[in-house]
N, C-alpha and C positions, 0 to 999 in steps of 0.2 A: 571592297568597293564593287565588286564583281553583282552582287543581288541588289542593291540600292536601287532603287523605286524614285524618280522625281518626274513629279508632273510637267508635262510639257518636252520632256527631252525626249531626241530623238537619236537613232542608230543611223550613222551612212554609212555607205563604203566608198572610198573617194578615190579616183587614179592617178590624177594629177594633181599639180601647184595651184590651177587655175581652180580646180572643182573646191579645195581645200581654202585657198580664200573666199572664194561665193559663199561655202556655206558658215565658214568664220565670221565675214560679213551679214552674213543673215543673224545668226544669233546676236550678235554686238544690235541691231536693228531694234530684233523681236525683245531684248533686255529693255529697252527703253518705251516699248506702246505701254498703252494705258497712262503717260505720266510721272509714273515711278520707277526709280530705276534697281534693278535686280542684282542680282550676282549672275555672269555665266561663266562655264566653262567647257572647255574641248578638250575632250580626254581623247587623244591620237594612240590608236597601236600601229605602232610600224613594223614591218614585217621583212627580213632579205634572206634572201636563200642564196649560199654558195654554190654557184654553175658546179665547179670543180668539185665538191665533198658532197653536197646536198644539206648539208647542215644549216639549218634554221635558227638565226637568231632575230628574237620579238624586244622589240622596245617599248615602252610607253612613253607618251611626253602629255602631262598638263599645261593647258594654258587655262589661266583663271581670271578675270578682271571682276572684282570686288567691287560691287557698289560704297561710296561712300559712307561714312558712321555718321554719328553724330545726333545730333536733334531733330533736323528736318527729315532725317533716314525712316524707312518703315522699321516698324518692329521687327519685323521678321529679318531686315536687314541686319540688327545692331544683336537680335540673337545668336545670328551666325558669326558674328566677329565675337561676341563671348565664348561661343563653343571653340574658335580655332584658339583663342588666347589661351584657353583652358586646356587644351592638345597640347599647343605648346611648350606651353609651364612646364605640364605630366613628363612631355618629350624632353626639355631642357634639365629638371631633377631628376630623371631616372625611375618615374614612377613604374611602379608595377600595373597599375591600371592606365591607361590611357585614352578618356571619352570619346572615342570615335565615333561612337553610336547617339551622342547628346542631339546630332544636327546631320542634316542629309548634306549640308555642307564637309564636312570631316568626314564624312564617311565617303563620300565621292572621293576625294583626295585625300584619302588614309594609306594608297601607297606611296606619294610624293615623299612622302618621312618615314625615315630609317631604313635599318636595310641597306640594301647597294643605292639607293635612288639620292639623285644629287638635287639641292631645293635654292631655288632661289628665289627669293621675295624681291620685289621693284617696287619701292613706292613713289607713287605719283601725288604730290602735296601742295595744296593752294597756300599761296603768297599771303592770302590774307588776315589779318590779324583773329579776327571770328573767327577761324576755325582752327587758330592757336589747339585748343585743347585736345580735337578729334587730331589733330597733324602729332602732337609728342603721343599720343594714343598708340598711334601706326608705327612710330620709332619704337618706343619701346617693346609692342608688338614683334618685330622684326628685330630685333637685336637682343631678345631674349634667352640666347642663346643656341648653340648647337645640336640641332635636332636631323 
């Protein structure tokens, strides 16, 4: 995920809780101009250094918020939910290959999976009967197993 290219993202360096929500807030914002709505995400390294040893230990934490699938979704959106279903599987069976590179989406968060990194999927799913088929889409998605 380190070389990954996506247009429009940006690098900060953030000090606080307050500066950290501003700019969380800003992407959640800028996802939504134009109309259609995107995927973003904040990829956080965090950083602490022990007073006493000196020892440095870095974290990463993703947060991601998925545009919705489905029909009224852009293209671009519902290729990126194929590319992560398609991770998944790979992740789930044990494949030897795993498409991280099919979508700038997987590859941004190709360290959230495997390895020491712990993943948790939240989904968020309309009530309403319409979107029946994208809603068991995203279960199944997410409960495909252990990755």
């Amino acid at each position: 995920a380190l070389n990954v290219v996506v247009d429009g993202a940006v690098t900060r360096r953030v000090g606080g809780k307050q500066e950290l929500r501003d700019m969380i807030q800003e992407g959640l914002q800028n996802a939504g101009l134009g109309g259609a709505k995107t995927h973003v995400a904040a990829l956080l390294t965090l950083t602490r250094t022990n007073i006493a040893t000196g020892a440095m230990t870095r974290s990463k934490l993703a947060l991601a918020d998925l545009a919705g699938m489905g029909q009224q979704a852009q293209p671009e959106v519902n290729a990126a939910y194929k590319s992560l279903e398609e991770v998944l599987r790979a992740l789930s069976a044990k494949q030897q290959r795993v498409p991280f590179r099919d979508h700038a989406l997987t590859q941004v968060l190709q360290d959230c999976f495997g390895g020491s990194a712990k993943t948790l999927l939240l989904l968020c799913l309309p009530p309403e009967n319409s979107h029946r088929s994208d809603s068991l889409r995203a279960i199944t998605l997410a409960s495909c197993g252990s990755w």
